[in-house]
Biotite code that builds the C-alpha atoms (Angstrom):
import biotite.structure as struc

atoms = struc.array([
    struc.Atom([-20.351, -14.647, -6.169], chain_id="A", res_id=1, res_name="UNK", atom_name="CA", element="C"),
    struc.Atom([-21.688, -17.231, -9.083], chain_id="A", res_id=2, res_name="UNK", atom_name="CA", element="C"),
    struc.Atom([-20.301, -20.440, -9.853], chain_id="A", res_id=3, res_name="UNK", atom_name="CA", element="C"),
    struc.Atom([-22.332, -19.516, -13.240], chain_id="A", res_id=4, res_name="UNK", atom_name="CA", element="C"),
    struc.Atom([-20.170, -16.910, -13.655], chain_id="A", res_id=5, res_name="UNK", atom_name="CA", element="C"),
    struc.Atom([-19.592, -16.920, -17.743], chain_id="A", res_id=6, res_name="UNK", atom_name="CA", element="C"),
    struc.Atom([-23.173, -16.967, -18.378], chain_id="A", res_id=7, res_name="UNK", atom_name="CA", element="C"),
    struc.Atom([-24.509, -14.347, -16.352], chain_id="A", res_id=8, res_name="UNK", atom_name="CA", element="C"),
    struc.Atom([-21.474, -12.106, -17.379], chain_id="A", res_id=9, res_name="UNK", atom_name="CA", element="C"),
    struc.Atom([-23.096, -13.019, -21.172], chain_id="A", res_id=10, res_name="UNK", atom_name="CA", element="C"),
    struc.Atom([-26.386, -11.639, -20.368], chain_id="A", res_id=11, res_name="UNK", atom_name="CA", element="C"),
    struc.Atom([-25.599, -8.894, -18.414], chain_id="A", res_id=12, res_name="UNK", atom_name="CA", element="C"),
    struc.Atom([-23.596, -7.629, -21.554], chain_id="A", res_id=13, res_name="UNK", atom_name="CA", element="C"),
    struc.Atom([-26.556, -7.921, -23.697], chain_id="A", res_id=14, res_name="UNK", atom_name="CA", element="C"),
    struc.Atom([-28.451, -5.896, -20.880], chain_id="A", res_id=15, res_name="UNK", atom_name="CA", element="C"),
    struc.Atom([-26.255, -3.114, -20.272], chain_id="A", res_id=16, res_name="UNK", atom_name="CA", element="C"),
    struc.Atom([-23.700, -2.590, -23.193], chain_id="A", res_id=17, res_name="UNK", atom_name="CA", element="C"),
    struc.Atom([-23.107, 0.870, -22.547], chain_id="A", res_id=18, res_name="UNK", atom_name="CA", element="C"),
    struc.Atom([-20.490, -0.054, -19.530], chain_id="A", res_id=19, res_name="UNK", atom_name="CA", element="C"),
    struc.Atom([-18.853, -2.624, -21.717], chain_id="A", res_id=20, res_name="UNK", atom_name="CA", element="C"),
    struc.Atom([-16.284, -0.682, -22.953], chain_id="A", res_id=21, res_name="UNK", atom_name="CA", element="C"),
    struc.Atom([-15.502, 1.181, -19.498], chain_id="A", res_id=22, res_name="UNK", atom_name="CA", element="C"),
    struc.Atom([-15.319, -1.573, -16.989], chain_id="A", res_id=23, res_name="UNK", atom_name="CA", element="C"),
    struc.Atom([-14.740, -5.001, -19.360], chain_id="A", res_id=24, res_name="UNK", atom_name="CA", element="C"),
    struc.Atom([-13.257, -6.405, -22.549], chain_id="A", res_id=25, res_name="UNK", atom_name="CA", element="C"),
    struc.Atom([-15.125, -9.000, -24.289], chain_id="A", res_id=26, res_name="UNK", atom_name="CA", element="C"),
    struc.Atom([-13.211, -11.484, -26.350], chain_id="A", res_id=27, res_name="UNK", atom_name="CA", element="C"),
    struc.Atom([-15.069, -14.339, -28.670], chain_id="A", res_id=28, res_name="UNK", atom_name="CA", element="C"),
    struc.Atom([-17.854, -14.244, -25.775], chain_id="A", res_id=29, res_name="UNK", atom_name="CA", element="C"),
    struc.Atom([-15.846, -15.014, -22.775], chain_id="A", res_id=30, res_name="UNK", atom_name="CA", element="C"),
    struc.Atom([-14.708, -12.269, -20.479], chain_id="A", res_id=31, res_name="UNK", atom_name="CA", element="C"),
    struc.Atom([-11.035, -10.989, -21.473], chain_id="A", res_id=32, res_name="UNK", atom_name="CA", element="C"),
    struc.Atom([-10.332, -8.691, -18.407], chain_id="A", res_id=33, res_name="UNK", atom_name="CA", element="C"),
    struc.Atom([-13.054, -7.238, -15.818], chain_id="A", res_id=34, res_name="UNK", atom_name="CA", element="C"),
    struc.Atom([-12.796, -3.661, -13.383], chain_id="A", res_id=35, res_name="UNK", atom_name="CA", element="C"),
    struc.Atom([-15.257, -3.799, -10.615], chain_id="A", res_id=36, res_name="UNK", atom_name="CA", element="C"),
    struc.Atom([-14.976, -0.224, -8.681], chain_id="A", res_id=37, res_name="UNK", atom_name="CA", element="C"),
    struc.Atom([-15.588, -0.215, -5.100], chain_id="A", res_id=38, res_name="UNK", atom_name="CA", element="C"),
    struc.Atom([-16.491, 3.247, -3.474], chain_id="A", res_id=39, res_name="UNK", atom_name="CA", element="C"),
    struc.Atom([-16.234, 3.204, 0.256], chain_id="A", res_id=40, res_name="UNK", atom_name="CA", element="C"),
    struc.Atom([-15.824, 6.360, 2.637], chain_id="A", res_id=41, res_name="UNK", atom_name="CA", element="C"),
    struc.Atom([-12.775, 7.013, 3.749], chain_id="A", res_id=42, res_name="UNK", atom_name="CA", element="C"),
    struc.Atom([-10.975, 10.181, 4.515], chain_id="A", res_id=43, res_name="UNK", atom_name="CA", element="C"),
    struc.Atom([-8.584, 10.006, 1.049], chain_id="A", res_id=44, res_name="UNK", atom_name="CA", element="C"),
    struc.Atom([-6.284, 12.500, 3.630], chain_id="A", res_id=45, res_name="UNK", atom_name="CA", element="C"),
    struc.Atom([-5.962, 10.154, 5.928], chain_id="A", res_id=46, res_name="UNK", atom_name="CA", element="C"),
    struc.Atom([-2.440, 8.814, 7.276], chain_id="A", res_id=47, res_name="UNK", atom_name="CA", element="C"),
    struc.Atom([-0.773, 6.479, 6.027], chain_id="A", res_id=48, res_name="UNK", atom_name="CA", element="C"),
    struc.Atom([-0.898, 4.732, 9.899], chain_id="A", res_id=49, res_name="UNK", atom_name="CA", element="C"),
    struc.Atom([-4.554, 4.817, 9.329], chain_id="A", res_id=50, res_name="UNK", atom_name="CA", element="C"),
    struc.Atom([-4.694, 3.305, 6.278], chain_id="A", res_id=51, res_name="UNK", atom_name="CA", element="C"),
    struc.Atom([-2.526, 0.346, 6.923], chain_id="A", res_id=52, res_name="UNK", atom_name="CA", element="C"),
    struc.Atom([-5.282, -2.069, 8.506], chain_id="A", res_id=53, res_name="UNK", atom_name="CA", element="C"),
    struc.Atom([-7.685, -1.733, 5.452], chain_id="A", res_id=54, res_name="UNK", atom_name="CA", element="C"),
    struc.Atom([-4.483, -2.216, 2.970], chain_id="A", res_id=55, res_name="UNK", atom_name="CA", element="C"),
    struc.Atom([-3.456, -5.010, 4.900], chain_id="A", res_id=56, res_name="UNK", atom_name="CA", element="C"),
    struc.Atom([-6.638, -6.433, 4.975], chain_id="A", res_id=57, res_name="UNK", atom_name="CA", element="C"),
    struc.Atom([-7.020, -6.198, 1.043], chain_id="A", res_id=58, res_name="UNK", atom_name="CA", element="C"),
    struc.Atom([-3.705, -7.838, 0.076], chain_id="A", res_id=59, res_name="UNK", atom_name="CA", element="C"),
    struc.Atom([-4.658, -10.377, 2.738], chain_id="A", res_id=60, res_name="UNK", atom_name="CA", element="C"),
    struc.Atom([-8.315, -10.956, 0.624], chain_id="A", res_id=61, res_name="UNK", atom_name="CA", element="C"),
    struc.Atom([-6.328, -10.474, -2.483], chain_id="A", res_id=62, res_name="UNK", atom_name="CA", element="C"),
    struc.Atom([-3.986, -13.395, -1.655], chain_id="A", res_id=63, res_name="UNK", atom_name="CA", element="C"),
    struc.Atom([-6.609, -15.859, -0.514], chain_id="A", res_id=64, res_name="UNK", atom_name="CA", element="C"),
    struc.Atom([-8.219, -15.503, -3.679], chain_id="A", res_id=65, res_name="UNK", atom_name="CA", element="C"),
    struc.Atom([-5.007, -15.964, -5.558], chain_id="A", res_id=66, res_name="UNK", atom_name="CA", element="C"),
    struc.Atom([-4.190, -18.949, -4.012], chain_id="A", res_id=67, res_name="UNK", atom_name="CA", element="C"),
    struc.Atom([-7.999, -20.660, -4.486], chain_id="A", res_id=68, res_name="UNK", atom_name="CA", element="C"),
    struc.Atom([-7.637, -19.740, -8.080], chain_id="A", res_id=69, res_name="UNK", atom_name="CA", element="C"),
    struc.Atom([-4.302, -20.526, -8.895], chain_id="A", res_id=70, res_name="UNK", atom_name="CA", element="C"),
    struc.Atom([-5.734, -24.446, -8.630], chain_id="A", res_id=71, res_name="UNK", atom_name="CA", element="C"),
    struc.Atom([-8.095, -23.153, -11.326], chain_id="A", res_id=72, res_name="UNK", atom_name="CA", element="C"),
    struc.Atom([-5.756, -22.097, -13.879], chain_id="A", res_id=73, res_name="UNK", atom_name="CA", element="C"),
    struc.Atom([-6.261, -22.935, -17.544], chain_id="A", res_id=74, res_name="UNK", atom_name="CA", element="C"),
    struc.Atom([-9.984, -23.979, -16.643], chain_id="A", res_id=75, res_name="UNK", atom_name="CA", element="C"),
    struc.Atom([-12.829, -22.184, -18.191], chain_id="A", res_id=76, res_name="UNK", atom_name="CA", element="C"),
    struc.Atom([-14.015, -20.734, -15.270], chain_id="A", res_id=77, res_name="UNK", atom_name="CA", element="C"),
    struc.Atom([-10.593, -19.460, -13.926], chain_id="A", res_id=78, res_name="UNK", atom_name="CA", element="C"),
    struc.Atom([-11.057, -15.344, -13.361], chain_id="A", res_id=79, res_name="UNK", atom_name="CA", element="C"),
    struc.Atom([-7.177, -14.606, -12.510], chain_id="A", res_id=80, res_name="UNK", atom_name="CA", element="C"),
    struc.Atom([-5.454, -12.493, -9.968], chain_id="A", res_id=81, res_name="UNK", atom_name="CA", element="C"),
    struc.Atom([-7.062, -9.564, -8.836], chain_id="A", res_id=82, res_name="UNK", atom_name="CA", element="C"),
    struc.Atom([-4.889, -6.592, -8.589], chain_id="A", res_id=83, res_name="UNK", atom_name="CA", element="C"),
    struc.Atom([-5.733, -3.687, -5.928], chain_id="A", res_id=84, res_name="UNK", atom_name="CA", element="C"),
    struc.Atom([-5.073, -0.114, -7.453], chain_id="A", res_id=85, res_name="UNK", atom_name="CA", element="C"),
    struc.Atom([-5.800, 2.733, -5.209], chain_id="A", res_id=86, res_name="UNK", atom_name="CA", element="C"),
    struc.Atom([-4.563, 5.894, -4.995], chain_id="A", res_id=87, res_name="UNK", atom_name="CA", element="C"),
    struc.Atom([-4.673, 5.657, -1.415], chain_id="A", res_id=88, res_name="UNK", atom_name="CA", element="C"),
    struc.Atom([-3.106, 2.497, -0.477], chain_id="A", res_id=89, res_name="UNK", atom_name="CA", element="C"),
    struc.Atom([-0.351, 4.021, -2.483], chain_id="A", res_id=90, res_name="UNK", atom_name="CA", element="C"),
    struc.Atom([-0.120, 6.851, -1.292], chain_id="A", res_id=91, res_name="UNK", atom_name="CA", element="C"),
    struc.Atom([-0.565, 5.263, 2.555], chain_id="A", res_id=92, res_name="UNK", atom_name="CA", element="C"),
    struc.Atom([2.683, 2.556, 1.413], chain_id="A", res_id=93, res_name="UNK", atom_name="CA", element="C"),
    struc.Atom([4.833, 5.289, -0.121], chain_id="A", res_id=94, res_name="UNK", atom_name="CA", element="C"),
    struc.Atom([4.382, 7.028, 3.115], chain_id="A", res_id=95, res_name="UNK", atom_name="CA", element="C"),
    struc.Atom([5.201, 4.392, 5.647], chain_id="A", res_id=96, res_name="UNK", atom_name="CA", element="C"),
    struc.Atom([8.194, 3.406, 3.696], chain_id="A", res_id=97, res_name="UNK", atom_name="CA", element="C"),
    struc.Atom([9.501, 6.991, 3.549], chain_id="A", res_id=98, res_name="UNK", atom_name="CA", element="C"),
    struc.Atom([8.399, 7.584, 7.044], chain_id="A", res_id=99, res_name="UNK", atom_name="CA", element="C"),
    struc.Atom([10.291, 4.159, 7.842], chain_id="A", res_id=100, res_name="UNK", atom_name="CA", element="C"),
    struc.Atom([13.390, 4.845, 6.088], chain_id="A", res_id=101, res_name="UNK", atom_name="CA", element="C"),
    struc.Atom([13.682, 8.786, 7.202], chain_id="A", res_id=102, res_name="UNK", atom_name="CA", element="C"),
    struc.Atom([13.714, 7.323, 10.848], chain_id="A", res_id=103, res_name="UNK", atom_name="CA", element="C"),
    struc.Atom([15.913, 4.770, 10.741], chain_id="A", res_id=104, res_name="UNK", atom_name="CA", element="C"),
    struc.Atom([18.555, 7.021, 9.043], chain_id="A", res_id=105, res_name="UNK", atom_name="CA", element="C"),
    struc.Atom([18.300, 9.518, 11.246], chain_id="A", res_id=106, res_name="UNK", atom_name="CA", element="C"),
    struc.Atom([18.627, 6.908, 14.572], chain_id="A", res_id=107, res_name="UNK", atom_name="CA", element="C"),
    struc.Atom([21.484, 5.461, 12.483], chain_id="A", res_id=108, res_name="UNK", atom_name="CA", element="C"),
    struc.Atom([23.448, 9.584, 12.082], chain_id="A", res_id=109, res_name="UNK", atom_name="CA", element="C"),
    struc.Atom([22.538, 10.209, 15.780], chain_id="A", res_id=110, res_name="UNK", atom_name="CA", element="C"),
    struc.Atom([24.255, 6.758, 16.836], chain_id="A", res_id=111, res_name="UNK", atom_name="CA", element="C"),
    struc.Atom([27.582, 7.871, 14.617], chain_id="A", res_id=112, res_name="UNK", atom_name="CA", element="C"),
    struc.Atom([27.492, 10.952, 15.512], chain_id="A", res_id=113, res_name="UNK", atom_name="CA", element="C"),
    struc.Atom([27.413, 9.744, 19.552], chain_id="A", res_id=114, res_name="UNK", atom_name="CA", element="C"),
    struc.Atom([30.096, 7.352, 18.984], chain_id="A", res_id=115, res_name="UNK", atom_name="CA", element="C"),
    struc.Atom([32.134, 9.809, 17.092], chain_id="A", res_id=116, res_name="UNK", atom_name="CA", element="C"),
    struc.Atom([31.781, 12.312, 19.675], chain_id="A", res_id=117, res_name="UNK", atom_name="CA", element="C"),
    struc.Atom([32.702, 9.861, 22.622], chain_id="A", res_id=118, res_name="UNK", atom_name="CA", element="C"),
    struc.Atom([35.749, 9.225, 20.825], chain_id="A", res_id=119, res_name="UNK", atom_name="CA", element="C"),
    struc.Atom([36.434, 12.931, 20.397], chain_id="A", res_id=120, res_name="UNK", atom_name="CA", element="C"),
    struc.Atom([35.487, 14.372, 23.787], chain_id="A", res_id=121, res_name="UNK", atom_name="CA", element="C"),
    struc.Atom([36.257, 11.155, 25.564], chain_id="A", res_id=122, res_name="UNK", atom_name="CA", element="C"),
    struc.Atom([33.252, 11.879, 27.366], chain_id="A", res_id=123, res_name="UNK", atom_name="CA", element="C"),
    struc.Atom([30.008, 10.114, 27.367], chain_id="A", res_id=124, res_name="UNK", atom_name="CA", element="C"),
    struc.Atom([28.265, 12.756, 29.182], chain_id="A", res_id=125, res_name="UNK", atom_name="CA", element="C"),
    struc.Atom([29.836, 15.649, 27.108], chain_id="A", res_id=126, res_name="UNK", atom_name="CA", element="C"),
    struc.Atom([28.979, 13.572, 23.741], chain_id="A", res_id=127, res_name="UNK", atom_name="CA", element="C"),
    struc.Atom([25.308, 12.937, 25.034], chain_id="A", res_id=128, res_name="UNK", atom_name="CA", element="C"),
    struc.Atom([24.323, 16.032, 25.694], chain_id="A", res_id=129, res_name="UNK", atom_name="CA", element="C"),
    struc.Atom([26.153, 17.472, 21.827], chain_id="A", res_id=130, res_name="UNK", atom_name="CA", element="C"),
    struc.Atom([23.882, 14.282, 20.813], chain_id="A", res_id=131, res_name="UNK", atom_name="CA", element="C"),
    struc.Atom([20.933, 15.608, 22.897], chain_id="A", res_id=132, res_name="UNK", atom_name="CA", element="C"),
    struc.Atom([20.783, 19.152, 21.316], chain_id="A", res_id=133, res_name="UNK", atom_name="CA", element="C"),
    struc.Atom([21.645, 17.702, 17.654], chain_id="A", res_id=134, res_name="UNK", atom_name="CA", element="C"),
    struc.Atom([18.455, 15.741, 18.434], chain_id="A", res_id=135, res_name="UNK", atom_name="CA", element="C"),
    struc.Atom([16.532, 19.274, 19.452], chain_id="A", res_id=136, res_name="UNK", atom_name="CA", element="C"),
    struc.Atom([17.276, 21.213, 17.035], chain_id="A", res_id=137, res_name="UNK", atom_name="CA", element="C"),
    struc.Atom([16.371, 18.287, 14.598], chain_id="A", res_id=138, res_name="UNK", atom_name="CA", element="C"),
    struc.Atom([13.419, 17.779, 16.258], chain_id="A", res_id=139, res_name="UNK", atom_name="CA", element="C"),
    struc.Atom([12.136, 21.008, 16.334], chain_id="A", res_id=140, res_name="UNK", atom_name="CA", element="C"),
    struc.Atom([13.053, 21.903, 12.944], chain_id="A", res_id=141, res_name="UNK", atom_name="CA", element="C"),
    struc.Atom([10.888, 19.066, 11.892], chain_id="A", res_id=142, res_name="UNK", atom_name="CA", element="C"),
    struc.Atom([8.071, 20.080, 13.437], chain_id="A", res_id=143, res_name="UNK", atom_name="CA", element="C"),
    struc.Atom([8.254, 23.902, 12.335], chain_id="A", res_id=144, res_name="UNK", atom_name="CA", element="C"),
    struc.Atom([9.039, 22.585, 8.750], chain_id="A", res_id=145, res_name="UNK", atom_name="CA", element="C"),
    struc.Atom([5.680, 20.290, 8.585], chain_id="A", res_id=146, res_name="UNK", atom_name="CA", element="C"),
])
């Protein structure tokens, strides 16, 4: 971190122009856009469970800086919003939210199907255990399938 940020981004274009055109856009001098890449090691086949602290703790970095910068809009040394892109933390949101979703509909179907049943049979035990073995076969079907 600089608070001479402008100038030093000047001279290390004159040093190293070769990753100019890769990584920034220069426009009338000043800095147009920027991509800083960050390589870190972790498993890319890691859950999505896994994942979730270190995206967390991005967007949680990434809205700090937002909100000390937003004060700095329109000045000459504002730098923006930075914006995370990673396969992974894709990947690891995609998943919990289809994870997520899967589970809830399926609680929701076992719950209608249990009432429906208790109205049918008239019997909670009778409708528990259909809702039991719905369940099982669900269950294990799931875990042959993945």
């Amino acid at each position: 971190p600089t608070r001479d940020f402008l100038p030093q981004l000047r001279h290390f274009v004159r040093e190293s122009p070769r990753w100019v055109g890769d990584h920034m856009d220069i426009d009338r001098g000043t800095a147009a856009w920027s991509q800083l890449d960050f390589n870190v090691e972790v498993d890319i086949w890691s859950s999505g469970r896994q994942v979730q602290p270190y995206m967390d703790l991005w967007e949680t970095v990434a809205r700090v800086h937002r909100e000390v910068t937003e004060k700095q809009r329109g000045s000459a040394g504002y730098l923006g919003t930075p914006v995370p892109v990673s396969d992974l933390f894709q990947r690891a949101e995609a998943e919990s939210r289809v994870v997520n979703s899967a589970l809830s509909s399926w609680l929701v179907s076992v719950a209608c199907a249990l009432i429906a049943l208790g109205i049918f049979t008239q019997s909670l035990w009778l409708s528990g255990i259909a809702c039991f073995a719905m369940l099982s076969t669900a269950a294990c079907s799931l875990f042959f399938i993945t």
